[in-house]
C-alpha positions as a Python dict, from the first residue, in 0.01 Angstrom:
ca = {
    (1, 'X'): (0, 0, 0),
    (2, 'X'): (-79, 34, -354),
    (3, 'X'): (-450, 166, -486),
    (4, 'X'): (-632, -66, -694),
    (5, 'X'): (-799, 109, -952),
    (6, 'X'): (-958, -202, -1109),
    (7, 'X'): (-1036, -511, -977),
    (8, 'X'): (-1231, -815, -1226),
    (9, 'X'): (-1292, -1138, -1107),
    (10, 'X'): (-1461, -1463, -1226),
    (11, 'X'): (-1544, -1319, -1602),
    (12, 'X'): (-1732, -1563, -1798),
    (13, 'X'): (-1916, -1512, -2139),
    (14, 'X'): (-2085, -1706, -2427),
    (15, 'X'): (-2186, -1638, -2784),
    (16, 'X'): (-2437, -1965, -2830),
    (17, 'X'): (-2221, -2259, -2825),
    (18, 'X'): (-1849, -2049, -2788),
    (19, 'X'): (-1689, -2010, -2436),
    (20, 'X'): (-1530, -1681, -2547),
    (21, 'X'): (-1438, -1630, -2202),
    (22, 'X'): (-1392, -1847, -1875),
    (23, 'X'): (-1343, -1715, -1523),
    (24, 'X'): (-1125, -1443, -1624),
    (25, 'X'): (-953, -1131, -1419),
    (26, 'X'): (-725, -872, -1347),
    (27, 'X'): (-574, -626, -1101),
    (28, 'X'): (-507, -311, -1174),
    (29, 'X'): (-307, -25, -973),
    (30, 'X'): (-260, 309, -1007),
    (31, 'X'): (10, 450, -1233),
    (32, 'X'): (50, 111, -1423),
    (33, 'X'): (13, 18, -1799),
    (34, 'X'): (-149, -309, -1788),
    (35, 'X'): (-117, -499, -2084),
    (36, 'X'): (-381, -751, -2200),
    (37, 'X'): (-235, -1027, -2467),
    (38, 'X'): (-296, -1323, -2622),
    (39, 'X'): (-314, -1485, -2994),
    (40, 'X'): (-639, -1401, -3231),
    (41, 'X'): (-933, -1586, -3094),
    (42, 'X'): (-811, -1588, -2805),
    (43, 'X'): (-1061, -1320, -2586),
    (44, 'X'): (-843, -1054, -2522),
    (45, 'X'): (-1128, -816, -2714),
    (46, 'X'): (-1395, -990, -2583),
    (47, 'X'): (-1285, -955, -2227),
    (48, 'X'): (-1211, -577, -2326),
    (49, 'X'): (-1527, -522, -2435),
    (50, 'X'): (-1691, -659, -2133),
    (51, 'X'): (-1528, -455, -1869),
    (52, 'X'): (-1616, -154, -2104),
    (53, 'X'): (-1959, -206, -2126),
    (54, 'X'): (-2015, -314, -2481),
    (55, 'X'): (-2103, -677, -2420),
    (56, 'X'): (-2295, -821, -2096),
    (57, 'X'): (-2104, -1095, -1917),
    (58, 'X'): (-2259, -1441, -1801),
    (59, 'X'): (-2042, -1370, -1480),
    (60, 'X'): (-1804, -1197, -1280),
    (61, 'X'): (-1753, -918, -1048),
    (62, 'X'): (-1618, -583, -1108),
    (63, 'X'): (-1441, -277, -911),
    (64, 'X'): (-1368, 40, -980),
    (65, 'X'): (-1144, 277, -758),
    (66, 'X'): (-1286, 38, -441),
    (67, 'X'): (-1674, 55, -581),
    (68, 'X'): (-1829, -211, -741),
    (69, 'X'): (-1991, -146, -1119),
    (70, 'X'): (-2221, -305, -1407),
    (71, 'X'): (-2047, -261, -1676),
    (72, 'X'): (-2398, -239, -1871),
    (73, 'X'): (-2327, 44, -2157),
    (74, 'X'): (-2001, 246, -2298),
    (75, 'X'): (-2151, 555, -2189),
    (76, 'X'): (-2218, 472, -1820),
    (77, 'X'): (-1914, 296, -1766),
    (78, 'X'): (-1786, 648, -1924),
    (79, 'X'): (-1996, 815, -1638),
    (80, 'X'): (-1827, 587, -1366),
    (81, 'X'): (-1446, 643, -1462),
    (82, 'X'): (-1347, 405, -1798),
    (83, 'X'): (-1266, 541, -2097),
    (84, 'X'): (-1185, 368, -2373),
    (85, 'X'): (-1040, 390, -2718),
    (86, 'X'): (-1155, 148, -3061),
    (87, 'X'): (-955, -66, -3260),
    (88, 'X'): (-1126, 88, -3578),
    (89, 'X'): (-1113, 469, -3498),
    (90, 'X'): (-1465, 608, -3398),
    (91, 'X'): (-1460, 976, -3410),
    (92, 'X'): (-1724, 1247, -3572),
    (93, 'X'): (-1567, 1288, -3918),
    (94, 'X'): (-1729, 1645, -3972),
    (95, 'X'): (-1628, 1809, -3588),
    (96, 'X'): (-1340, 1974, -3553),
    (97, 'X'): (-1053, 1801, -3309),
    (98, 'X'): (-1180, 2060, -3064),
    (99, 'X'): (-1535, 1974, -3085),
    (100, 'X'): (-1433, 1596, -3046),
    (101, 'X'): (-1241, 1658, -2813),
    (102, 'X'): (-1519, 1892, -2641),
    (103, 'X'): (-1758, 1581, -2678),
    (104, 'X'): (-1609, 1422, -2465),
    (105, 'X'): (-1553, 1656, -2171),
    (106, 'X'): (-1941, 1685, -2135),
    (107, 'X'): (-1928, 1405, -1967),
    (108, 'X'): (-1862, 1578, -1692),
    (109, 'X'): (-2053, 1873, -1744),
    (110, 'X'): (-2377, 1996, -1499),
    (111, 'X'): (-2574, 2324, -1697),
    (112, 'X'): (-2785, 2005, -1876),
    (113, 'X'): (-3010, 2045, -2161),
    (114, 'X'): (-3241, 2356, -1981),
    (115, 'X'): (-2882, 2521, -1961),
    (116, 'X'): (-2791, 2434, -2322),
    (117, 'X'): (-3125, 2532, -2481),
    (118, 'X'): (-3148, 2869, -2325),
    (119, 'X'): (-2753, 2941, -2328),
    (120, 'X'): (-2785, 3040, -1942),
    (121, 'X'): (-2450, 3216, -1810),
    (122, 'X'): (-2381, 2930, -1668),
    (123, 'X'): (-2392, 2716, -1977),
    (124, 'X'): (-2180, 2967, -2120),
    (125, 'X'): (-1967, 2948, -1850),
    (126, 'X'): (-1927, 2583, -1868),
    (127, 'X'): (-1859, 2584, -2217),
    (128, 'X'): (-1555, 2805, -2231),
    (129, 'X'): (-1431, 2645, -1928),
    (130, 'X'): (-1456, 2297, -2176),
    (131, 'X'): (-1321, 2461, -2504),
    (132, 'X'): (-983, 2573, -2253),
    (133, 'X'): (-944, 2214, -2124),
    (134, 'X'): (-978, 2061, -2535),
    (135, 'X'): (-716, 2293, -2574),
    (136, 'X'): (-517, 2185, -2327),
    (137, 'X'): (-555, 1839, -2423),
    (138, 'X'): (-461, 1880, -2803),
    (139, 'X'): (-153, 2043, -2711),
    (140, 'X'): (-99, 1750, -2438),
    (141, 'X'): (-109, 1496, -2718),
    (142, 'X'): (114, 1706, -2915),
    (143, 'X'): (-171, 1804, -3175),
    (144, 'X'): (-295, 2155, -3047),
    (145, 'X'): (-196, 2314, -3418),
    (146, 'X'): (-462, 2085, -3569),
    (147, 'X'): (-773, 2217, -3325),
    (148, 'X'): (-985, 2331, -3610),
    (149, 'X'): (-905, 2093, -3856),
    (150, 'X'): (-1209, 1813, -3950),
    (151, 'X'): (-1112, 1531, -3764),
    (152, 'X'): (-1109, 1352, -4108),
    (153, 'X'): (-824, 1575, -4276),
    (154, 'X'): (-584, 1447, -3997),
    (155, 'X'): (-336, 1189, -4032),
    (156, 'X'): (-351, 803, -3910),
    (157, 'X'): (-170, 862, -3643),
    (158, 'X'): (-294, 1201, -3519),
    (159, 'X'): (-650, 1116, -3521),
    (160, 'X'): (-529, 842, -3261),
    (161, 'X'): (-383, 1059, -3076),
    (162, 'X'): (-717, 1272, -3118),
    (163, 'X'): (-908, 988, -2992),
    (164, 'X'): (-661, 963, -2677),
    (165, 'X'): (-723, 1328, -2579),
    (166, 'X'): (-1106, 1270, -2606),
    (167, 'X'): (-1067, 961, -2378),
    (168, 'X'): (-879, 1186, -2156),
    (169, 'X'): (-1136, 1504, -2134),
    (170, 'X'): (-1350, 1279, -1961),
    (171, 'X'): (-1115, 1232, -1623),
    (172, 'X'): (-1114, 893, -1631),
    (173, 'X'): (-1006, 642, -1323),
    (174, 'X'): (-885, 419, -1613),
    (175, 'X'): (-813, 510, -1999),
    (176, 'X'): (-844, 196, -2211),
    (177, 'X'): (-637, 166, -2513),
    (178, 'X'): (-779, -80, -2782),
    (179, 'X'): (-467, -146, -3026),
    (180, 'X'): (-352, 178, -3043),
    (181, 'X'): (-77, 83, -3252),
    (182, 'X'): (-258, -99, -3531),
    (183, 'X'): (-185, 36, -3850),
    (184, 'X'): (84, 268, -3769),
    (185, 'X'): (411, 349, -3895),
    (186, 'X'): (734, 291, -3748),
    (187, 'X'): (756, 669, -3674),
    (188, 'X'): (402, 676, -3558),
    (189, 'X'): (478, 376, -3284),
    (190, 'X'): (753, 594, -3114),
    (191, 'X'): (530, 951, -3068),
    (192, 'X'): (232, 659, -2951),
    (193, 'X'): (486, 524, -2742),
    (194, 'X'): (607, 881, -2572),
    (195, 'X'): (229, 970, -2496),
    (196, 'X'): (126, 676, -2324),
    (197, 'X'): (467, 655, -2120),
    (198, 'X'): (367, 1045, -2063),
    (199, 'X'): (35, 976, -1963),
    (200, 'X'): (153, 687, -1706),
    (201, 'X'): (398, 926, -1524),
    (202, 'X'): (145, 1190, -1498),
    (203, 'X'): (-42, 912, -1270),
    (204, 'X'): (-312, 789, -1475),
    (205, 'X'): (-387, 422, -1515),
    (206, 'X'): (-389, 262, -1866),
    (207, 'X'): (-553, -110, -1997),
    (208, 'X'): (-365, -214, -2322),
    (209, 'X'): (-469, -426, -2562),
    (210, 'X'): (-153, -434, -2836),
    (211, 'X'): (-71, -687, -3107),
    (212, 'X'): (295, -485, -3089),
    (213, 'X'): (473, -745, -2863),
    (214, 'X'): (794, -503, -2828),
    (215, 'X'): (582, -211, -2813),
    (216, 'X'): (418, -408, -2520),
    (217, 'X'): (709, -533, -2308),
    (218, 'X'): (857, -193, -2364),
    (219, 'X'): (560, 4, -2213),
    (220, 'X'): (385, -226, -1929),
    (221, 'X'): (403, -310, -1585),
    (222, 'X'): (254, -589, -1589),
    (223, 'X'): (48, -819, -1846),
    (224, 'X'): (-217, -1112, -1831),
    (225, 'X'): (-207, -1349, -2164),
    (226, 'X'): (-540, -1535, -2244),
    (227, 'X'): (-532, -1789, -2495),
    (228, 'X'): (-867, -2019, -2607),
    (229, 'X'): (-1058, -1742, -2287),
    (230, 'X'): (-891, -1889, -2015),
    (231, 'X'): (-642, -1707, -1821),
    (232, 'X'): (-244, -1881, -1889),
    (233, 'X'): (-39, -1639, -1723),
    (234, 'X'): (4, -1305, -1543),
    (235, 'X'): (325, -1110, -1426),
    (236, 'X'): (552, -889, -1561),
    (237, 'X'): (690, -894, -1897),
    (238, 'X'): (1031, -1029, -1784),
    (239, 'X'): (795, -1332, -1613),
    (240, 'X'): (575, -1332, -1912),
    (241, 'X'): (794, -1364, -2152),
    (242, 'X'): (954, -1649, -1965),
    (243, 'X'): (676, -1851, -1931),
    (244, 'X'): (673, -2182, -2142),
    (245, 'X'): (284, -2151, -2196),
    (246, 'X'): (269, -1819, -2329),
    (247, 'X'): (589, -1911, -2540),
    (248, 'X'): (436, -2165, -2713),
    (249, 'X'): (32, -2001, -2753),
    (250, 'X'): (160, -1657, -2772),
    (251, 'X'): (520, -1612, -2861),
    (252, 'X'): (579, -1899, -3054),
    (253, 'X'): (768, -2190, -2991),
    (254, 'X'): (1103, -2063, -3170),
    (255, 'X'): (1106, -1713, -2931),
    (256, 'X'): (1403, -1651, -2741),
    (257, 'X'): (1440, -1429, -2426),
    (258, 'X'): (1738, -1194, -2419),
}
């Protein structure tokens, strides 16, 4: 029997008089690449953002690897196992990718701040033990040359990458992508599209939000399309794609299937 890594049911959330969302949820198992789509307006980010911990929902229930969480704040749904990626890149301009990367990882350090303020060996320790692992990560997302270039000199597309190996240094249960694609190049979408596929055989668990339609049916298991915050379909892409709601919210009325 497969392990469900994340489990939301009954989401519901309102900005004053908008329904952004209404009795929303998904299922998540381990390995997959879960895709969440939909038109603009149509909640995809706001139900993103709620599981993530940057907005409060009116409702709902959530799970994560069997436990239930309050997904209250970023940083301590970071603490319980989600970590997620921004639309609009969010990294420390003036660090290093190593030091952003090595941000991070100390989420899941233990010396604390006595450790850190009086360099104990343990501290010490601790923090070559994290500088190895950003290493290791850099060079898993195929950007180890770069370690101690300002995250600001990279390129587009290596800085999301950068942001993808930060995710990653925290072991999450679930890495959550927010349109990792956006603003790429064609050559960028193919090295984006290699990691993830990478990072799903290696047995991690990824949440996708993508505007990229073929980049999404390409790369997920399975997908659930909102449209107006209400839930129109869930399946597979093959299913998805044949489905006459989605085709006319999401697809548009002229799509074909081949």
């Amino acid at each position: 029997m497969s392990e469900v890594v994340l489990e939301v049911k009954g989401v519901s959330k309102r900005f004053g008089g908008l329904q952004a969302l209404s009795d929303v949820g998904i299922r998540i198992e381990r390995g997959q690449v879960y895709g969440l789509i939909g038109p603009n307006g149509a909640g995809k980010t706001t139900f993103f953002n709620v599981i993530t911990g940057l907005y409060t929902p009116d409702a709902g229930s959530f799970q994560l690897g069997g436990q239930p969480y309050k997904p209250t704040a970023v940083h301590e749904v970071a603490r319980q196992g989600i970590a997620r990626t921004f639309q609009n890149i969010r990294l420390f301009p003036e660090m290093t990718a190593l030091e952003n990367v090595m941000v991070g990882r100390h989420v899941r350090t233990h010396s604390g701040l006595v450790g850190a303020l009086f360099r104990t060996a343990k501290f010490k320790a601790e923090e070559a033990d994290i500088a190895a692992r950003a290493h290791e990560l850099l060079d898993y997302v195929g950007i180890r040359r770069l370690a101690e270039y300002k995250s600001r000199t990279l390129s587009y597309g290596d800085q999301r990458r950068l942001e993808i190996a930060r995710a990653l240094a925290t072991e999450p249960k679930l890495i959550a992508l927010d349109e990792p694609a956006a603003g790429m190049n064609a050559t960028e979408k193919v090295v984006l599209r290699e990691l993830i596929d990478r990072i799903r055989k290696d047995g991690r668990t990824i949440l996708l939000i993508e505007h990229d339609v073929k980049l999404v049916m390409g790369l997920c298991d399975r997908l659930t399309v909102l449209d107006y915050g209400r839930q129109i379909a869930e399946g597979t892409p093959g299913e998805v794609q044949r489905n006459e709601k989605v085709i006319e919210a999401y697809l548009g009325a002229g799509h074909k299937t081949h």
